[in-house]
C-alpha positions in Angstrom: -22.4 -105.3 153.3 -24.2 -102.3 151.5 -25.8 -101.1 154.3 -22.3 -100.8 156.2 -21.2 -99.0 152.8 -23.5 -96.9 152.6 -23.6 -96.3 156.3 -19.7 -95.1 155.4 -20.7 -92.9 152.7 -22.8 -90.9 154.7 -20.4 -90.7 157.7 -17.5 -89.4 154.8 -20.2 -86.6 153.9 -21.3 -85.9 157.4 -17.3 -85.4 157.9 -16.6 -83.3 154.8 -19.5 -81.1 154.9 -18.5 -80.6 159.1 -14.9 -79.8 157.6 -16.1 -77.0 154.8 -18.7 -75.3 157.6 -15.5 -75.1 159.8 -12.7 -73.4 157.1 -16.3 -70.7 156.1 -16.6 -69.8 159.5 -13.0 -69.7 161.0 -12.2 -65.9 162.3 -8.7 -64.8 159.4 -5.7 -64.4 161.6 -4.7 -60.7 162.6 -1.8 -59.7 159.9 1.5 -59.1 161.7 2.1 -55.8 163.1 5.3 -53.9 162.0 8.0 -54.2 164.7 8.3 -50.8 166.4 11.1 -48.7 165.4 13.2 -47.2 168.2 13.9 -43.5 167.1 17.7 -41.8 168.3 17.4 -38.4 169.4 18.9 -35.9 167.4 21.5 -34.4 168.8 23.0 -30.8 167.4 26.5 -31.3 166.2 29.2 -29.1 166.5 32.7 -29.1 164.7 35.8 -29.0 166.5 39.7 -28.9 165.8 42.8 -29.1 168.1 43.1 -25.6 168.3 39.6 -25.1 169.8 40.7 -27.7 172.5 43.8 -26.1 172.9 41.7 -22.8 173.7 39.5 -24.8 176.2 42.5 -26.0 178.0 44.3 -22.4 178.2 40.7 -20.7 179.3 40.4 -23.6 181.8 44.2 -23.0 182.9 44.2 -19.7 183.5 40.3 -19.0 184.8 40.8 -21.4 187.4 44.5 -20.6 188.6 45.9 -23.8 187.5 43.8 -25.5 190.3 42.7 -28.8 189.6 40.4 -30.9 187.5 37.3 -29.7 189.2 38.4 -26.3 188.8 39.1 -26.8 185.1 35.9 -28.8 184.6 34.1 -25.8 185.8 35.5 -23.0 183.6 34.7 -25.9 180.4 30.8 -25.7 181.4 30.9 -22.3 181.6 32.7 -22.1 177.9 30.4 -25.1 176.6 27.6 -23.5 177.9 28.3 -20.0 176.1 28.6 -22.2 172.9 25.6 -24.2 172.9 23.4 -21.5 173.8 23.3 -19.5 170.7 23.8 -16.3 171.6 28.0 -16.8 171.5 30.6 -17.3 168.8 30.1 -20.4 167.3 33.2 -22.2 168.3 35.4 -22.8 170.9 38.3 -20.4 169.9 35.9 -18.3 169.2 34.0 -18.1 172.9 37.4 -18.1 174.5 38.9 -15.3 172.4 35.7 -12.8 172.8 37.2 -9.4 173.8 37.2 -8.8 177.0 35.5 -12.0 178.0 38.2 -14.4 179.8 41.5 -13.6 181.6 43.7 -10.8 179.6 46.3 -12.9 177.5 44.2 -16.2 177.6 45.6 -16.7 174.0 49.1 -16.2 174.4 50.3 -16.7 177.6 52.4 -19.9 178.6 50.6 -22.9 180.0 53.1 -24.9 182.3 53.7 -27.9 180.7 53.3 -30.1 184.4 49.3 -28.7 184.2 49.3 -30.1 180.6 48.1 -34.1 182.0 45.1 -32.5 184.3 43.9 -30.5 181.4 43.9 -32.8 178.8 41.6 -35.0 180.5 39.2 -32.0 181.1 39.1 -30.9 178.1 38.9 -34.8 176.5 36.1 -35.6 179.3 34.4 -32.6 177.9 34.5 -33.3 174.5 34.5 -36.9 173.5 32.3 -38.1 177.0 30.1 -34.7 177.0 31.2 -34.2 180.5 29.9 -31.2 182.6 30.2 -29.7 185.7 26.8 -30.6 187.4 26.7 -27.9 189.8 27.6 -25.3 187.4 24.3 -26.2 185.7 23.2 -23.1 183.3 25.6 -20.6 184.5 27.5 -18.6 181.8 29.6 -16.2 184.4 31.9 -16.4 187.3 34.1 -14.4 189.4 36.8 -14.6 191.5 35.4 -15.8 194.2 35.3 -13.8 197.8 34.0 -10.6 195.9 30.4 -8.7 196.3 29.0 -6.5 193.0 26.0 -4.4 193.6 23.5 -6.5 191.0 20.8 -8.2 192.0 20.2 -10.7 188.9 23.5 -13.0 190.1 22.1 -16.2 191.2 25.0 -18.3 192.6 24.8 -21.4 192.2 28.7 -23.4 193.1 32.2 -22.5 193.8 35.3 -23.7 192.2 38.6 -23.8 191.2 38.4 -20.1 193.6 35.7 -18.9 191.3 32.1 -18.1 192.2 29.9 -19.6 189.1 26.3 -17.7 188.7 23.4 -17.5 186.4 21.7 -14.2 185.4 18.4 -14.5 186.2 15.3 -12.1 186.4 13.5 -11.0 189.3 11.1 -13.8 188.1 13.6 -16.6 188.5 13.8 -16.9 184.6 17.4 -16.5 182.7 18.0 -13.6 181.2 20.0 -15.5 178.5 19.1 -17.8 176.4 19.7 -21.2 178.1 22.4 -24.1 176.8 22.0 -27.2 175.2 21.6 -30.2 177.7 25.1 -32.1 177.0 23.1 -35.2 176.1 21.9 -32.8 173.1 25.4 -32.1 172.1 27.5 -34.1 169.5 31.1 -32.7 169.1 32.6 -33.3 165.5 36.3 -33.4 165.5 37.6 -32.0 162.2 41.2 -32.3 161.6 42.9 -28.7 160.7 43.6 -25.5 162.4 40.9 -23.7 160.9 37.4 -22.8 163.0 34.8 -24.1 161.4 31.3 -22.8 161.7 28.9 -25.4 163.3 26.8 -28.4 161.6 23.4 -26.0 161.5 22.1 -23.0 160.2 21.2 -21.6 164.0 20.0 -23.2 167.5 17.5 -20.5 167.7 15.3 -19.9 164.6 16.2 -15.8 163.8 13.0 -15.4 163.1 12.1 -15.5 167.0 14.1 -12.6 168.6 15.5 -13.7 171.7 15.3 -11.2 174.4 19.1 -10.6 175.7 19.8 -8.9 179.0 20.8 -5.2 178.9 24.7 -4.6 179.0 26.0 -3.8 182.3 29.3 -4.2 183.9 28.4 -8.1 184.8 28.4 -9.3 180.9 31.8 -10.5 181.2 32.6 -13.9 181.8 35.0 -13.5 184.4 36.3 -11.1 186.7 40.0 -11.9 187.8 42.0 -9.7 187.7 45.4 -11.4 185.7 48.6 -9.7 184.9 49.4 -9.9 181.2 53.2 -11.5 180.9 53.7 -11.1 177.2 52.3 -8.9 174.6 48.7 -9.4 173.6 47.7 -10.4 169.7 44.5 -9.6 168.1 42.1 -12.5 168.5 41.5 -14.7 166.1 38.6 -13.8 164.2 35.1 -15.5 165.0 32.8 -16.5 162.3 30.2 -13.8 161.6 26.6 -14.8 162.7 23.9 -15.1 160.3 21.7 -12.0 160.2 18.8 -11.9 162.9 21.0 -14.2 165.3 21.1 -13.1 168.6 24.8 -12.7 169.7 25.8 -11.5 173.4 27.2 -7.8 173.5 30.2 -8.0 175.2 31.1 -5.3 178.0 34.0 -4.2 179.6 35.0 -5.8 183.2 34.1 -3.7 186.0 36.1 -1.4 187.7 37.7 -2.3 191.2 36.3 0.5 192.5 32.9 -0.6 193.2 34.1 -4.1 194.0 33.4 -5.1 197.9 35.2 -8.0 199.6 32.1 -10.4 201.0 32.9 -13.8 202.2 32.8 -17.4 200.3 29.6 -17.9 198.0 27.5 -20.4 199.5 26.4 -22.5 196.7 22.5 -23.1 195.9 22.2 -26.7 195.5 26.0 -26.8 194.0 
């Protein structure tokens, strides 16, 4: 009877000592990682009102000769574009309104109220979905379409809506001005009001880094239809001023017909 309990005490110890050799010499579990946090992009935001859409709609109206939604979605690219790059106005009203820009009377003409279903879906694509043309890509100018200037910086790239859409590029294939925001970049901010309000940053491009801007020549404009003015012309709205340093595109007066040359359609580069 002792031996079996002392044969039991030493089986206890053999167990607890096994037990304390075990918990010394067992590896500490890793501590839990932090779960990964998925970072947003940041997008640059820029304020809106219903005026400014009402001044994409009339320069999509009248750039594109009423066409269609295509048309219209074109001329918005090319106005987006101008905005996002940082060398235009800082709003909508204000890029549409730029002297001597878009079609004489852009402003103040009529828009026929049967185009008024077609446009407000551009211009709601545009702005709430971030919608662009794809084949317009970086272009910032377009002409009627069917014309030849003497330049050889226009690189075409589509044709719509009866315009021909190209970039300016130099003989290097780079842009000669500075390129637009990806829309996937681009946040627009509606802002209830009549007022044009200056965007949600201090400046796309830091003024610190001059931007190089193309010398002024009778291309700079945006468009070149010609368009008979039906009612007298107001002042445009004024545009906020740009901080000092920021580079802002010098507009130029359309070119004279005179050295305009009929040429056939634009083939379109990839458009």
């Amino acid at each position: 009877m002792r031996a079996e309990i002392s044969f039991g005490k030493s089986l206890i110890g053999i167990l607890f000592v096994g037990l304390a050799a075990t918990g010394c010499t067992t590896t500490p579990k890793p501590a839990t990682t932090a779960a990964k946090t998925k970072l947003q992009p940041t997008k640059v935001a820029f304020n809106y009102t219903a005026k400014d859409r009402d001044c994409l709609k009339r320069a999509m109206y009248f750039e594109s000769r009423h066409s269609d939604e295509d048309g219209y979605l074109a001329v918005g690219t090319v106005v987006m574009n101008r905005l996002t790059s940082g060398a235009y106005p800082p709003s909508i009203c204000g890029v549409v309104a730029q002297e001597r820009q878009f079609a004489p009377g852009v402003m103040t003409r009529e828009v026929k109220s049967q185009a008024e279903p077609e446009l407000a879906t551009a211009a709601d694509a545009i702005l709430l979905k971030g919608a662009r043309h794809p084949a317009v890509k970086d272009a910032m100018f377009f002409h009627t379409d069917g014309l030849k200037f003497p330049y050889d910086n226009m690189h075409y790239v589509t044709v719509a809506g009866g315009n021909a859409f190209y970039e300016k590029r130099d003989s290097n294939g780079m842009l000669e001005t500075p390129p637009p925001l990806p829309s996937y970049e681009v946040a627009m901010n509606y802002v209830p009001g009549e007022s044009m309000l200056p965007p949600q940053f201090d400046a796309l491009i830091p003024s610190a880094v001059p931007v190089p801007l193309p010398a002024p020549d009778p291309m700079a404009t945006a468009s070149t239809a010609p368009m008979r003015i039906t009612a007298p012309v107001t002042p445009p709205e004024p545009s906020i001023a740009p901080e000092p340093g920021m580079p802002v595109a010098i507009p130029t007066p359309r070119p004279a017909y005179d050295s305009v040359m009929l040429r056939g359609s634009v083939k379109a580069n990839g458009g």
